[in-house]
C-alpha positions in Angstrom: 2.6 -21.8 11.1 0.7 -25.3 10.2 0.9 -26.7 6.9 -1.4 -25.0 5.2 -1.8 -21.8 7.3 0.3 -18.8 6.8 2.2 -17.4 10.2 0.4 -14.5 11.7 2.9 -11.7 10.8 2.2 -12.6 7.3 -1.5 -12.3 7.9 -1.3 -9.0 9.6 1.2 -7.9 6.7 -0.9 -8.8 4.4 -4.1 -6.7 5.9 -1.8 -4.3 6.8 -0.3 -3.1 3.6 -3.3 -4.2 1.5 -5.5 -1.8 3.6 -2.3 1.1 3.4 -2.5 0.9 -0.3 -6.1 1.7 -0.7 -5.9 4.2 1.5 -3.3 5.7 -0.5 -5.4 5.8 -3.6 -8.2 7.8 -1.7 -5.5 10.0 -0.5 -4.3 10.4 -3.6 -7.7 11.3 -5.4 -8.4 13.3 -2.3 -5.3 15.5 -2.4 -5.6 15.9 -6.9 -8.5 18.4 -6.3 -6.9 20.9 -3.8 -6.6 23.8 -5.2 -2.5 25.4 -5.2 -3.7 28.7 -3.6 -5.3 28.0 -0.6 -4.5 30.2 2.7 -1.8 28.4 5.4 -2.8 26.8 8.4 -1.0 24.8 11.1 -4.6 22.8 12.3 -6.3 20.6 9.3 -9.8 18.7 9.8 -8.2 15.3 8.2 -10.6 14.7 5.1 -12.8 17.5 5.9 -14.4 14.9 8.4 -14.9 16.3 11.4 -13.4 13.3 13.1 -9.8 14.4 13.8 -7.7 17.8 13.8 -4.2 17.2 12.4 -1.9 19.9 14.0 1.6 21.2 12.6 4.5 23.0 13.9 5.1 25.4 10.8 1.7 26.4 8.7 1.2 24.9 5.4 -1.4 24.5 2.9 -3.6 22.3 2.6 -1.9 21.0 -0.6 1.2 20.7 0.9 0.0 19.0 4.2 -1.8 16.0 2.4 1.2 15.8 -0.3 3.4 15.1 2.4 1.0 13.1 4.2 0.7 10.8 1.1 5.0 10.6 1.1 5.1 9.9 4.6 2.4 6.9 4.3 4.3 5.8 1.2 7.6 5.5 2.5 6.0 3.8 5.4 4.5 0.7 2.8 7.8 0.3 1.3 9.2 -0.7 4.5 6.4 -2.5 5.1 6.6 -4.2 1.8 10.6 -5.3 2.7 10.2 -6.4 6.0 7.3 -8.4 4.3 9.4 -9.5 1.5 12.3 -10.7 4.3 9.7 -12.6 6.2 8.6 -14.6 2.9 11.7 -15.2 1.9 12.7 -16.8 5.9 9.5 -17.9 6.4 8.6 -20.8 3.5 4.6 -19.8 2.6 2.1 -23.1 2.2 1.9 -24.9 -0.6 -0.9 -24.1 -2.9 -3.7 -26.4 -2.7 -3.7 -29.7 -4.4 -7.5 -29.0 -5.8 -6.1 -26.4 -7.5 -5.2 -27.2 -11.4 -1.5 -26.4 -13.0 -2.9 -23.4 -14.7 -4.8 -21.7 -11.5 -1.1 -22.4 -9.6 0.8 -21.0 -12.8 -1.5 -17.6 -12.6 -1.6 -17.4 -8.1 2.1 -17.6 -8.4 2.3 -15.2 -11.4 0.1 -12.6 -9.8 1.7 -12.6 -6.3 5.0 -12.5 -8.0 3.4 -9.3 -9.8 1.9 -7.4 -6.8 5.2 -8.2 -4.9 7.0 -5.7 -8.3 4.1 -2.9 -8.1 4.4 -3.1 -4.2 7.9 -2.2 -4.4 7.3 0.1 -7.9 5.1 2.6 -6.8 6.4 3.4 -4.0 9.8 4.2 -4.9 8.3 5.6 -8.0 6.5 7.8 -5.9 10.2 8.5 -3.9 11.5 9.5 -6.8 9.5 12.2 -7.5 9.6 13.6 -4.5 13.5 13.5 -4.6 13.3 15.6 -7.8 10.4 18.0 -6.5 11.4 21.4 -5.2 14.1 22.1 -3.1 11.3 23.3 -0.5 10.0 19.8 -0.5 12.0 17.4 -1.0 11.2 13.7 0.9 9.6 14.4 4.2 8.0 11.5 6.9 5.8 12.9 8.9 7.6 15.9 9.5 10.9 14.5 9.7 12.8 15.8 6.7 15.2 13.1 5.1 16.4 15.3 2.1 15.7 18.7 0.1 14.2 18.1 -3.0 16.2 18.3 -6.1 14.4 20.4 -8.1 14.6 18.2 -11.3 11.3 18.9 -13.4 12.1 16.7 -16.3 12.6 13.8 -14.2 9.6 14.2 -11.7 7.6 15.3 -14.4 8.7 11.7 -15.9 7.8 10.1 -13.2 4.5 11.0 -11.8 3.5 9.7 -15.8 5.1 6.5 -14.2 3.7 6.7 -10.7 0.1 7.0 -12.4 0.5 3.9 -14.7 1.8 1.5 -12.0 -1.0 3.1 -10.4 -3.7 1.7 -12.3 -1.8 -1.6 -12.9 -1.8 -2.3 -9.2 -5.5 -1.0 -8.8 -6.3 -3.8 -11.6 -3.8 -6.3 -10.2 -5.6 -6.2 -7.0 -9.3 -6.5 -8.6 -7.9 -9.6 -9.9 -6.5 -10.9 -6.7 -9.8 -10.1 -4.7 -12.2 -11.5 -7.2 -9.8 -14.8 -7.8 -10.1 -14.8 -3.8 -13.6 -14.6 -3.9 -14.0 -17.6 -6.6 -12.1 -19.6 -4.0 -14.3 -18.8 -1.3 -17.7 -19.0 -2.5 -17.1 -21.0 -5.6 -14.6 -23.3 -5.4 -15.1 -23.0 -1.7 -11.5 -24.5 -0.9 -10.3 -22.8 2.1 -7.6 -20.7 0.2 -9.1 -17.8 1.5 -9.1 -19.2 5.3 -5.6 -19.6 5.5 -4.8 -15.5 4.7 -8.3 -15.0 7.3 -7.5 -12.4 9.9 -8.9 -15.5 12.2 -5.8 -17.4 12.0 -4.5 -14.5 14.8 -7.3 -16.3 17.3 -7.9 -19.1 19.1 -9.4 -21.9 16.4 -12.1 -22.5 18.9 -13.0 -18.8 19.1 -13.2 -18.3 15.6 -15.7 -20.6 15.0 -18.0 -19.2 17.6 
């Protein structure tokens, strides 16, 4: 890593999870509108797409199939998110730029600080419910099951009221980050933006091409 360029597992950390997350919201507005009482199946066209057939050992519904789905990709950001928080904290980021004023550092460091909390909040939120859900359930990763669910309602009914407002905080958080990266790329135009680019993994020389 130079002096003002992050190392490249950050970058592809960065890309990496940020891409995960949205993904998970589509999921997750994909999978609100299946209907309970569908018919099992062991085969499912993934999004209705056409593109991919997702096969299982045991049928399931469809319900079921992208619930779990959605747990397994979720426990796979939050380790993600650690191994992301070790390298940040053994791997010193760069400095923030000197065009930048006191406030505009004050509010970078503030909202990183804040996706870094919602990163880690929803999904162990998330976790949580599925640790209370039905003992049928339970906290699956792509079909490896890691415990029975603990058939709590009060609690998982707490906290999917929890999981959807961290939710929307992170979808907001995240509008935020993307236009204040667009401002530095196309207003301020002050490189911030290069030094997170996906063309820090190349040659310099290439990129430029």
């Amino acid at each position: 890593m130079t002096q003002n360029q992050y190392t490249k597992t950050a970058i592809v950390l960065h890309w990496l999870i940020g891409v995960a997350i949205l993904a998970m919201f589509a999921l997750g507005w994909f999978m609100a509108d299946i209907p309970k009482d569908q018919p099992k199946s062991t085969a499912f066209d993934l999004f209705n797409l056409g593109i991919y057939t997702w096969n299982l050992a045991t049928e399931v519904t469809p319900r079921t199939f992208y619930f779990n789905l959605h747990k397994s990709v979720g426990i796979t950001i939050l380790a993600l998110v650690a191994f992301r928080m070790f390298w940040r904290i053994t791997h010193r980021p760069p400095a923030l730029l000197d065009s930048m004023s006191a406030t505009e550092k004050k509010l970078a460091t503030g909202g990183h600080h804040l996706l870094y909390l919602l990163m880690f909040a929803l999904p162990i939120s998330g976790l949580v419910m599925a640790m209370n859900s039905k003992f049928e359930y339970g906290v699956k990763w792509f079909g490896i099951s890691l415990m029975n669910g603990l058939d709590n309602k009060g609690i998982r009914e707490s906290f999917v009221e929890v999981h959807e407002v961290v939710g929307i905080i992170m979808l907001v958080a995240i509008g935020v980050h993307v236009l204040g990266a667009l401002k530095h790329k196309f207003i301020d135009k002050d490189g911030t933006m290069s030094r997170m680019s996906l063309c820090g993994l190349c040659r310099k020389d290439a990129c430029k091409k």
